[in-house]
N, C-alpha and C positions, 0 to 999 in steps of 0.2 A: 471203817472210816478213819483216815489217819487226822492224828490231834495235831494242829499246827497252829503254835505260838505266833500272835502277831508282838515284834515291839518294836516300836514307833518311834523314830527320831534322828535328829540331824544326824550324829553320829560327828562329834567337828572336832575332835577325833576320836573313833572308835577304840576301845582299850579292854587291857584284861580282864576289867569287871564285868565288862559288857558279856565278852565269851565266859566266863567263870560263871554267871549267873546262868547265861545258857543252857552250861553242862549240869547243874544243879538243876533247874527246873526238868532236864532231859532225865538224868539218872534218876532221880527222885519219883519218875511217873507222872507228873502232871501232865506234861507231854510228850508229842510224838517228835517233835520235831520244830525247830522255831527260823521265824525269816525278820532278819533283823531286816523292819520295812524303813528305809535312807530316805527321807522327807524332801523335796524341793526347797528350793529356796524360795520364801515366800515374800515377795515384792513390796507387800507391804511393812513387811518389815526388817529394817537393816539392820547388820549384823557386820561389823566391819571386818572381822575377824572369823568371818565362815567360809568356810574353803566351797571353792564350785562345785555342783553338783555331781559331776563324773568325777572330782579325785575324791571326794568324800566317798562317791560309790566304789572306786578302785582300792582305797584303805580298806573299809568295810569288806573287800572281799580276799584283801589280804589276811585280815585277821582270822578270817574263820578258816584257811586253807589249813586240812589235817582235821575237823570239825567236820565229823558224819553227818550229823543230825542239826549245823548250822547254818542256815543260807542267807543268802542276801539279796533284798530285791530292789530293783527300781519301778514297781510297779502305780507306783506315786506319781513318779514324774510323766507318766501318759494320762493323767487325771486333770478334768481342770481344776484351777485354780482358784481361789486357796483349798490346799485340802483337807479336808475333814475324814478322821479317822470313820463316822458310820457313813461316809461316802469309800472310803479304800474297804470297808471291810463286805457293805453292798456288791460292789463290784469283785470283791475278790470269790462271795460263796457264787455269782454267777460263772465266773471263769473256771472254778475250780469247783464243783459240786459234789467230789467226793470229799472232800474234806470238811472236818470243824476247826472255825478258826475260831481261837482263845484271845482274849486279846491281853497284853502281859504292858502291868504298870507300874511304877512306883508311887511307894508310900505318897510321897510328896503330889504326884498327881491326883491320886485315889481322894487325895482331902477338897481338892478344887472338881473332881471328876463330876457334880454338880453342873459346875459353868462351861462344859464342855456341850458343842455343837450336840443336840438332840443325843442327849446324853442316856435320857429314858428307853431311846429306840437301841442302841447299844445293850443296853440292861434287858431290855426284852429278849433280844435274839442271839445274844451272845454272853458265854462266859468269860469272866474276868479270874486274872491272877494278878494279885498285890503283892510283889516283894517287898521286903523294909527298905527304909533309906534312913540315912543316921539323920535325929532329931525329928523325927516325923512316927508318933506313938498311933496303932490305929488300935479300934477296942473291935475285937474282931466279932462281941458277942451281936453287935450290930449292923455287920455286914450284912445284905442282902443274899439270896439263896444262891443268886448264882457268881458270886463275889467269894475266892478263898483270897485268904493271907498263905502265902508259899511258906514254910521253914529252909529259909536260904541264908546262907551267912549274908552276915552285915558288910555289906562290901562299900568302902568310904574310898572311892577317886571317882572326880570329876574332872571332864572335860576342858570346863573354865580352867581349873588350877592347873591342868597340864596343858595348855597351850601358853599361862605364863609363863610356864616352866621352861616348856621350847624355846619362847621369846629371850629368855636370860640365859640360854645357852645350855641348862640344866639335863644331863643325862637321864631318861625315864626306861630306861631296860626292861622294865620291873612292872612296870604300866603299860605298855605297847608291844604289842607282837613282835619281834624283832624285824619282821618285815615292812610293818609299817613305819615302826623307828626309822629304818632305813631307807625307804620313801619319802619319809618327812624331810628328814636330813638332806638329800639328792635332789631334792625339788623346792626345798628353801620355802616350806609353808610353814607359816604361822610365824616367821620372822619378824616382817613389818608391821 
């Protein structure tokens, strides 16, 4: 049964931490393979500054180009709406039933992962992987059985701070796949 990382999110813009985390979680063994699952946009709530749904998915599959073991999916956006992670993850062990799908979160989530849509049924049927996120301490002796903490570097860029960066003109090489840079850049997102 191949191990397939789910991780979950706008992706508004997708960046090195994102793939670097990837290839950690991948080399490390936790998994087989991960789909970074690209989220809709969700009506109820606006976001003035999130790019549409097909270019956030067309970044997203920029980035991982040269990444074996990295995919991307839109498998969200044929779901209804709003969507809920144990609704994408329901539907994905029917569609795909050879596989176990892991579901891959950050610190910062894992502490709210409570107030998450039937969060228990998650916890029943699926395993979880918690990466750190800087300022977010979890005590792992308290994790649930099927809850690990990854040892994955501490990878500190966010999305928010690099779409300011875009906005002020600010060069991010360093942060963004050079393909996406250069999509960003050609297509004038994240300007206004």
């Amino acid at each position: 049964m191949i191990r397939t990382g789910i991780y979950g999110g706008s992706f508004n813009p997708i960046h090195t931490g994102h793939t670097q985390l990837a290839d950690a979680l991948c080399r490390q063994g936790w998994i087989d393979e991960l789909w970074f699952m690209v989220s809709p946009h969700n009506p109820l709530k606006e976001q003035e500054d999130l790019l549409a749904d097909d270019d956030r998915l067309k970044l997203a599959r920029l980035a991982v180009e040269g990444h074996g073991k990295q995919f991307v999916s839109d498998f969200e956006f044929h779901l209804p709406r709003p969507s809920y992670m144990v609704n994408t993850l329901k539907e994905l062990q029917q569609a795909y039933p050879d596989r176990e799908f892991i579901l891959v979160i950050g610190a910062d989530n894992w502490q709210v992962f409570d107030h998450w849509y039937h969060a228990d049924e998650i916890l029943n049927r699926h395993r979880i992987i918690v990466y750190p996120r800087p300022g977010y301490d979890i005590d792992t002796t308290l994790l649930p059985s099927g809850v690990k903490m990854a040892d994955t570097p501490l990878i500190d860029i966010s999305s928010t701070h690099l779409r300011k960066q875009i906005k002020q003109g600010t060069c991010l090489g360093d942060y963004l796949h050079p393909k996406v840079w250069k999509a960003i850049q050609e297509n004038g997102y994240y300007r206004t």
